[in-house]
C-alpha positions in Angstrom: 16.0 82.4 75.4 12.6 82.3 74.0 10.4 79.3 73.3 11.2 78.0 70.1 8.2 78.4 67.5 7.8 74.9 67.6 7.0 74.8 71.4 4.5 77.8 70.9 2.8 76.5 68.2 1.9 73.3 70.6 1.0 75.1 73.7 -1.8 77.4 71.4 -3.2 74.3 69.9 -3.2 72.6 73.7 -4.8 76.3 75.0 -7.6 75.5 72.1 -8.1 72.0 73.0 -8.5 73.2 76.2 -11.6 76.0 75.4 -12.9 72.9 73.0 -13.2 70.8 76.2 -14.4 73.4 78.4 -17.1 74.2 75.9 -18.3 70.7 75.6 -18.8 70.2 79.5 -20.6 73.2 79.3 -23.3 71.6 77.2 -22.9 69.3 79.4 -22.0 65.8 77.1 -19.8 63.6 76.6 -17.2 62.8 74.2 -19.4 59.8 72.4 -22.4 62.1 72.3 -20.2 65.4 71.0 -18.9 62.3 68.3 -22.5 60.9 67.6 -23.8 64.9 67.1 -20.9 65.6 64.7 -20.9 63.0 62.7 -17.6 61.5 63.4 -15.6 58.7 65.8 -15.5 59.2 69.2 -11.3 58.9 69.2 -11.4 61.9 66.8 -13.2 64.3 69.6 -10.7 62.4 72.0 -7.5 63.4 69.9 -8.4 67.0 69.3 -9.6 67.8 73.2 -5.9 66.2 73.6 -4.0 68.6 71.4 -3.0 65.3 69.2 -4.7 66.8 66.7 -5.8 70.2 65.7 -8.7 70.7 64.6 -10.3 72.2 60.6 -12.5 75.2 60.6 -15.1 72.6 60.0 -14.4 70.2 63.1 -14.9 73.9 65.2 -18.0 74.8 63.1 -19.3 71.7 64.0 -17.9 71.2 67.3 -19.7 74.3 68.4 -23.0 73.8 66.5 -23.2 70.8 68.6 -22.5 72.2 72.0 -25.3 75.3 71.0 -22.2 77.7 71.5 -21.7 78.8 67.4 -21.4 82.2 68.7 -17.8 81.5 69.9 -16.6 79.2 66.7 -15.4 82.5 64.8 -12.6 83.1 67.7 -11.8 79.8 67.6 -11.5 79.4 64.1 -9.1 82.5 64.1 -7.3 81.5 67.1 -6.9 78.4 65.5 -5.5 79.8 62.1 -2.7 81.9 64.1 -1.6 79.3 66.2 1.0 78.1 63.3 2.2 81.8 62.3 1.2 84.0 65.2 4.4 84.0 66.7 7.1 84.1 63.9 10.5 85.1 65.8 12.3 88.0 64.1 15.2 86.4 63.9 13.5 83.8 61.8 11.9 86.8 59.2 15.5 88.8 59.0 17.2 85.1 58.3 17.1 85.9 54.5 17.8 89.6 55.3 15.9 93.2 56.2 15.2 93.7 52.3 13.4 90.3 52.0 11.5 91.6 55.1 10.2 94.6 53.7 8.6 92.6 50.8 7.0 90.0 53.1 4.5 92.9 54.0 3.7 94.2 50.1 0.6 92.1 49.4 -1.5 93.1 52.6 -0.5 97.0 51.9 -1.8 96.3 48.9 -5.0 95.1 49.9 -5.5 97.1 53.1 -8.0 100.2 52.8 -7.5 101.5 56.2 -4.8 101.3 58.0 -4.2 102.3 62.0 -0.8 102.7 63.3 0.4 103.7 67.3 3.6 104.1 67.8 5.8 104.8 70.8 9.3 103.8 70.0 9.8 104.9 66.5 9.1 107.0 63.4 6.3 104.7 61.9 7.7 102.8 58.7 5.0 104.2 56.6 6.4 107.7 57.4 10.3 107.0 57.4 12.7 109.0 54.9 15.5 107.2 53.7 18.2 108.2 55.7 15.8 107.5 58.8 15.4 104.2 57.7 18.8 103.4 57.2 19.6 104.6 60.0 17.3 102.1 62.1 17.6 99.0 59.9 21.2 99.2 60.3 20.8 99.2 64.3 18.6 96.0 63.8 21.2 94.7 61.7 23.8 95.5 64.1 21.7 93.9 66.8 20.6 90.6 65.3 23.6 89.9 63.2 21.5 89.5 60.1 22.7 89.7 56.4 23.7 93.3 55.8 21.3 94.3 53.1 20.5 97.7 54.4 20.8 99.6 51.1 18.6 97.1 49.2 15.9 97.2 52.5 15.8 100.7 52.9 15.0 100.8 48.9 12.4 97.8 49.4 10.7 100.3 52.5 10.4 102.9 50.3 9.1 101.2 47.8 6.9 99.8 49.6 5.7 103.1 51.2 4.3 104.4 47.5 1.0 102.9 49.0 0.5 106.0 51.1 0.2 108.7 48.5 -3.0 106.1 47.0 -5.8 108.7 47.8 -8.0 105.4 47.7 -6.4 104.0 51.3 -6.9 106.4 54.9 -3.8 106.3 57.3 -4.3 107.3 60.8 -1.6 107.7 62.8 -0.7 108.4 66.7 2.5 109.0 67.9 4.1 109.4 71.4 6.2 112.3 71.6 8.9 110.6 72.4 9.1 108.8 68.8 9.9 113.1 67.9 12.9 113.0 70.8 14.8 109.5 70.5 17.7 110.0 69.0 18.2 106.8 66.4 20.4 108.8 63.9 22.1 112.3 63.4 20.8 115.7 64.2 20.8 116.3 60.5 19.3 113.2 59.4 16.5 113.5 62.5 15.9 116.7 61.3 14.9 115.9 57.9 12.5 113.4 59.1 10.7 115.7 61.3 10.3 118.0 58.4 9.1 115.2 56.4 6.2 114.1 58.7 5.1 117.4 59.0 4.7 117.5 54.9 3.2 113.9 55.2 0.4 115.8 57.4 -0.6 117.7 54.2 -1.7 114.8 52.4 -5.9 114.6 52.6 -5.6 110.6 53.0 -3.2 111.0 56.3 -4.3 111.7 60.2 -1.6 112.0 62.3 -2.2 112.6 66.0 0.8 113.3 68.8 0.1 112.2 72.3 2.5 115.0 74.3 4.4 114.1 77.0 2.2 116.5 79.1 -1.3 115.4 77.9 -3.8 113.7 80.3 -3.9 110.1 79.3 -6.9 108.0 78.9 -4.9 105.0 78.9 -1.4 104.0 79.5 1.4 104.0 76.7 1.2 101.0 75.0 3.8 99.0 72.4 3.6 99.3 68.8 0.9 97.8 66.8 -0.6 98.3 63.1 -4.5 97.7 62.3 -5.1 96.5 58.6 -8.7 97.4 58.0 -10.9 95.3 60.5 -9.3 92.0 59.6 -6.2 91.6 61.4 -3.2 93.2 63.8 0.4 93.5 63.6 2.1 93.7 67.0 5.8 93.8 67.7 7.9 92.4 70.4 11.7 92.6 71.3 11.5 88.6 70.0 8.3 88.2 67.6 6.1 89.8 65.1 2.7 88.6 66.6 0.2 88.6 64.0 -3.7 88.4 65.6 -7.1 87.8 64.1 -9.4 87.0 66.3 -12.4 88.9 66.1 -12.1 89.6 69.8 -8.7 90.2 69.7 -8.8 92.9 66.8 -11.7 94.5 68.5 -9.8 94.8 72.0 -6.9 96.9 69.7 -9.3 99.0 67.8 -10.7 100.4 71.3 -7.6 100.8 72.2 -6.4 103.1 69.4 -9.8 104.9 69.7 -8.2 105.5 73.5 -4.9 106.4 72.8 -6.4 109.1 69.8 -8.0 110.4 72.8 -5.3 112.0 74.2 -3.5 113.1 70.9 -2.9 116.6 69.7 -3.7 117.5 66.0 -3.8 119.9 63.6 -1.6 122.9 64.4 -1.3 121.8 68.6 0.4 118.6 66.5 2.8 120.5 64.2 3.9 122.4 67.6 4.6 119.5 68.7 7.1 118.6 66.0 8.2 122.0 66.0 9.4 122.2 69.3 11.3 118.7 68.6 13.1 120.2 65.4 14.1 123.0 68.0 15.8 121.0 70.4 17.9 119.4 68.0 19.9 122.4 67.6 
């Protein structure tokens, strides 16, 4: 069984304590001297270097400024932020149903101008036709047990997807082959979705790039993860949704998607790609 939120949410604060302390020996002062710099009681530097209590953006800002290391407060500060929400279990999202799911997400579409997506397990939500969606939320209903709202998600995903044909937003997409090969629905219904990303690939605001199963690799194949301009990540896991915003940490994802679009095939070598798949569903 995973750690409940709860537990996680204690052991990131304790792991920023932690950095907090490592970067005040570093400077090489105390506790009272940290205090005296900062402007505040000594049992205040004591209680957030002991996780028993977590600490503002300020109390960072100024936790670093007095320890000359204000080049690390904007990790901090992020690390800090995500502690609380960073890992949100799924089955805690897909309490109130799939539909209510979908909707959680609408804002930040709205308000993303570029968006990166790699894939390796599934047709990318942005991408999904209907069927293909309800095809996959049901499975995820099926699995978790949640509330079966499949018809109302599946019209919540697609509503949701309208943000793709906004000529002011740039998608970029790369796909393993083997999202074209796992078979998550009918031949019929797999077929339609192929056809459908290979119309999405018309569209002057969309990139999509397939990684064969032949290609050399510069890197490894990795799990799914979304980039939302340069401000935060989406990463999935069998058990959370693992949002990140650390600087560093967003940073370390972009250069991996720059990797991973290393080894992808566009343009008509990506279409063949798709064609081949559409052919071996017969």
């Amino acid at each position: 069984m995973p750690p409940h939120p709860s537990s996680r949410v204690q052991k990131a604060r304790e792991e920023i304590a932690g950095r907090l302390r490592e970067i005040r020996k570093d400077a090489g002062i105390s506790g009272r001297e940290l205090a005296v710099r900062c402007r505040w009681s000594e049992s205040k530097s004591s209680r957030i270097e002991n996780a028993k209590t977590p600490p503002s953006d300020a109390d960072i800002k100024a936790w670093c400024r007095a320890c000359d290391a204000e080049d690390r407060a904007l990790d901090l500060i992020a690390e800090n932020r995500q502690s609380a929400d960073a890992h949100v279990q799924w089955k805690q999202l897909q309490r109130g149903g799939l539909r209510r799911l979908q909707e959680s997400t609408g804002d930040l579409y709205q308000q993303t101008k570029i968006f990166r997506v790699y894939v390796s397990d599934v047709i990318p939500g942005f991408l999904q036709t209907p069927g293909y969606a309800a095809a996959l939320l049901s499975s995820i209903a099926d699995f978790r047990g949640t509330p079966d709202d499949v018809s109302d998600a599946v019209a919540a995903r697609i509503k949701r997807n309208a943000v793709l044909s906004n000529g002011a937003r740039r998608f970029s997409f790369v796909l393993e082959e083997s999202v074209l090969r796992y078979r998550l629905c009918s031949a019929e219904t797999m077929a339609a979705q192929l056809g459908h990303l290979l119309g999405v690939m018309d569209l002057q605001n969309v990139a999509v790039g397939i990684v064969p199963f032949s290609a050399q690799r510069p890197v490894w194949a990795m799990p799914t993860f979304t980039i939302f301009d340069d401000t935060r990540v989406h990463a999935d896991t069998l058990d959370s949704a693992t949002t990140l915003t650390q600087p560093s940490q967003i940073e370390l994802y972009a250069r991996a998607f720059e990797r991973l679009s290393q080894g992808a095939a566009r343009g008509p070598a990506a279409r063949s790609c798709i064609a081949e798949a559409l052919e071996d569903l017969d």
